[in-house]
N, C-alpha and C positions, 0 to 999 in steps of 0.2 A: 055537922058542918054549920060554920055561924052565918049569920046573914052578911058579915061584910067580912069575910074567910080573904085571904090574900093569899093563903097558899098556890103554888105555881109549881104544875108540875117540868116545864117545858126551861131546864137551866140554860144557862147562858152555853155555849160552845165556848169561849174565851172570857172569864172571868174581869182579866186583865183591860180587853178593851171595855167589858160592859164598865167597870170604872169608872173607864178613862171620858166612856160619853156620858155619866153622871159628872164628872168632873167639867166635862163640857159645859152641862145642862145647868148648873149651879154659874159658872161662868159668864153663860147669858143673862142669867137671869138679877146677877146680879152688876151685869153691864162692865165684867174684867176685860177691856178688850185686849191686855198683854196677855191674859191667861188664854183667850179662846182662840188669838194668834196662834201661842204655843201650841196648843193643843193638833188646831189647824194643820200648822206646818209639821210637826211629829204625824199625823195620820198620811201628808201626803211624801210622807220619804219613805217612809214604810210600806212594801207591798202589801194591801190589806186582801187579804180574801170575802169572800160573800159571806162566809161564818162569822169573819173580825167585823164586817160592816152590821150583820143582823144583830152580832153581842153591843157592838156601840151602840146603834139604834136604842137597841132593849133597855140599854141602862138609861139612856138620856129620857126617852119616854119613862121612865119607874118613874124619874126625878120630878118632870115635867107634870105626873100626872100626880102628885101634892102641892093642892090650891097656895099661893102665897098667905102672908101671914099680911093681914093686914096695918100697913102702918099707923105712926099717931097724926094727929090732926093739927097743924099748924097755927092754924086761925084762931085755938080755942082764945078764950080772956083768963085773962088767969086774975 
């Protein structure tokens, strides 16, 4: 086992919403607020169960927990 192993034995219950909360989690992060609307208003027409809420959770968290890339510096002198 490696020292930074990511394997995970604990899958998601629904594939489909972990997705949909990485699709979230990208959303925020990258400040879509049409897309996290969308998203928004699809999780709440759909009756989600506690499985569908833990698999959205799980994905948005995956996404969440790779640090951003940081961007370029504006100020340089060229």
């Amino acid at each position: 086992m490696g020292l930074f192993s990511r394997k995970n034995t604990n899958a998601p219950a629904n594939p489909e919403m972990t997705e949909l909360g990485r699709e979230y989690a990208i959303a925020k992060r990258h400040g879509d607020r049409k897309a996290v609307g969308r998203i928004t208003r699809q999780i709440g027409t759909s009756g989600m169960s506690q499985d569908d809420r833990d698999a959205f959770e799980q994905g948005r968290r995956a996404y969440d927990a790779i640090p951003p890339v940081p961007g370029f510096r504006r100020n340089r002198r060229r």
